[in-house]
C-alpha positions as CSV (number, residue, x, y, z in Angstrom):
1,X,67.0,-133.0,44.0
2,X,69.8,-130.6,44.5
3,X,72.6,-130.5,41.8
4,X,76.3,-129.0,42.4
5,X,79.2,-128.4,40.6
6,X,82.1,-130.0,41.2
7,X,85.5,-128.8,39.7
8,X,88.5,-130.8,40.0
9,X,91.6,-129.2,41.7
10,X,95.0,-129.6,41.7
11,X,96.4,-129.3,44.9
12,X,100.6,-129.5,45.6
13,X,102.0,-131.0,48.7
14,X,105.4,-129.6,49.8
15,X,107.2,-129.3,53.3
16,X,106.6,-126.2,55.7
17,X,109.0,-123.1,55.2
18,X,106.4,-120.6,56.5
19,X,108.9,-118.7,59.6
20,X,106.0,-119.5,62.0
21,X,106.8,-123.4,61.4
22,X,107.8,-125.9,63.9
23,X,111.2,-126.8,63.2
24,X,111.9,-131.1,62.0
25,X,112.4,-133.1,64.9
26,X,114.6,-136.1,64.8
27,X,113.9,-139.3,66.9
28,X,115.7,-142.7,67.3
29,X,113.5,-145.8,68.2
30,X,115.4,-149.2,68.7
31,X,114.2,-151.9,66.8
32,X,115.1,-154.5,69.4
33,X,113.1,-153.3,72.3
34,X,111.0,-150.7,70.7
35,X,112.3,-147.8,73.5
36,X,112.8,-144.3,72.0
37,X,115.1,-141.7,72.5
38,X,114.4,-138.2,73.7
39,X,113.6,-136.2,70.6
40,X,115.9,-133.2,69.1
41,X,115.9,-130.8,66.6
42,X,119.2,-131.7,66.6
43,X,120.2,-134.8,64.8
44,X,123.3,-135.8,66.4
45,X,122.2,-135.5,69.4
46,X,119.2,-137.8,68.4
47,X,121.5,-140.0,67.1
48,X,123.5,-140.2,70.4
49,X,121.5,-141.9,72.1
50,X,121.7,-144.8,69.8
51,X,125.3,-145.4,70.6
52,X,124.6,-144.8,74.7
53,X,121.4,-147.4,74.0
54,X,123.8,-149.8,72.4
55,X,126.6,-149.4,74.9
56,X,123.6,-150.3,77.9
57,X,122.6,-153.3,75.2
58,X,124.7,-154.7,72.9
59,X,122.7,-157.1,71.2
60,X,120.8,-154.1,70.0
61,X,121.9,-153.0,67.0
62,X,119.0,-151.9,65.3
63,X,117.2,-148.6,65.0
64,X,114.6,-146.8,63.0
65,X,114.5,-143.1,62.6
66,X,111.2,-140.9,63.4
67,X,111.2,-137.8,61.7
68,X,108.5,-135.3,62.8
69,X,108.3,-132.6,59.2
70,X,105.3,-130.2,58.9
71,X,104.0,-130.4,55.6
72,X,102.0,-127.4,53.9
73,X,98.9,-128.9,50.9
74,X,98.9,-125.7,48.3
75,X,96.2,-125.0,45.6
76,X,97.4,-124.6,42.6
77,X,97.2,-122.1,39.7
Protein backbone atom coordinates (compact mmCIF):
# COMPACT_ATOMS: atom_id res chain seq x y z
CA UNK A 1 0.00 0.00 0.00
CA UNK A 2 1.27 3.44 -0.90
CA UNK A 3 0.80 6.29 1.67
CA UNK A 4 0.85 10.19 0.90
CA UNK A 5 0.67 13.27 2.55
CA UNK A 6 -1.94 15.44 2.09
CA UNK A 7 -1.72 19.13 3.44
CA UNK A 8 -4.64 21.28 3.34
CA UNK A 9 -4.40 24.58 1.43
CA UNK A 10 -5.88 27.65 1.45
CA UNK A 11 -6.54 28.89 -1.82
CA UNK A 12 -8.15 32.75 -2.50
CA UNK A 13 -10.43 33.41 -5.40
CA UNK A 14 -10.40 37.01 -6.72
CA UNK A 15 -11.19 38.61 -10.23
CA UNK A 16 -8.40 38.95 -13.02
CA UNK A 17 -6.24 42.23 -13.07
CA UNK A 18 -3.30 40.53 -14.67
CA UNK A 19 -2.71 43.34 -18.01
CA UNK A 20 -2.77 40.20 -20.28
CA UNK A 21 -6.61 39.72 -19.07
CA UNK A 22 -9.60 39.63 -21.22
CA UNK A 23 -11.50 42.57 -20.47
CA UNK A 24 -15.60 41.93 -18.62
CA UNK A 25 -18.01 41.60 -21.26
CA UNK A 26 -21.53 42.67 -20.74
CA UNK A 27 -24.53 40.83 -22.38
CA UNK A 28 -28.37 41.35 -22.26
CA UNK A 29 -30.69 38.17 -22.73
CA UNK A 30 -34.54 38.83 -22.77
CA UNK A 31 -36.42 36.89 -20.49
CA UNK A 32 -39.46 36.78 -22.69
CA UNK A 33 -38.08 35.04 -25.73
CA UNK A 34 -34.73 34.11 -24.42
CA UNK A 35 -32.80 36.12 -27.66
CA UNK A 36 -29.50 37.78 -26.65
CA UNK A 37 -27.92 40.76 -27.62
CA UNK A 38 -24.63 41.25 -29.22
CA UNK A 39 -22.07 41.33 -26.46
CA UNK A 40 -19.87 44.54 -25.45
CA UNK A 41 -17.26 45.52 -23.25
CA UNK A 42 -19.18 48.29 -23.20
CA UNK A 43 -22.23 48.37 -20.98
CA UNK A 44 -24.34 50.81 -22.46
CA UNK A 45 -24.15 49.70 -25.48
CA UNK A 46 -25.08 46.20 -24.11
CA UNK A 47 -27.81 47.70 -22.59
CA UNK A 48 -29.08 49.28 -25.80
CA UNK A 49 -30.19 46.84 -27.23
CA UNK A 50 -32.73 46.18 -24.53
CA UNK A 51 -34.60 49.31 -25.34
CA UNK A 52 -34.29 48.65 -29.45
CA UNK A 53 -35.51 44.73 -28.37
CA UNK A 54 -38.43 46.31 -26.41
CA UNK A 55 -39.29 48.91 -29.03
CA UNK A 56 -39.55 45.63 -31.77
CA UNK A 57 -41.62 43.90 -28.73
CA UNK A 58 -43.29 45.53 -26.23
CA UNK A 59 -44.66 42.93 -24.22
CA UNK A 60 -41.10 42.25 -23.40
CA UNK A 61 -40.01 43.79 -20.57
CA UNK A 62 -37.77 41.51 -19.02
CA UNK A 63 -34.12 40.97 -19.20
CA UNK A 64 -31.27 39.16 -17.41
CA UNK A 65 -27.76 40.35 -17.59
CA UNK A 66 -24.69 37.94 -18.59
CA UNK A 67 -21.61 39.08 -17.39
CA UNK A 68 -18.48 37.25 -18.79
CA UNK A 69 -15.43 38.13 -15.67
CA UNK A 70 -12.19 36.13 -15.67
CA UNK A 71 -11.45 35.08 -12.37
CA UNK A 72 -7.79 34.27 -11.03
CA UNK A 73 -7.71 31.04 -7.85
CA UNK A 74 -4.46 32.24 -5.65
CA UNK A 75 -2.54 30.04 -3.10
CA UNK A 76 -2.15 31.59 -0.18
CA UNK A 77 0.60 32.35 2.34
Amino acid sequence: MTRSIIRRVDWTCSPEHAPEAPPIVHEFQCTTCEDTGEASEDFETARGWTFAHTGRNPSHTGYRELIHRYWRLTLMG
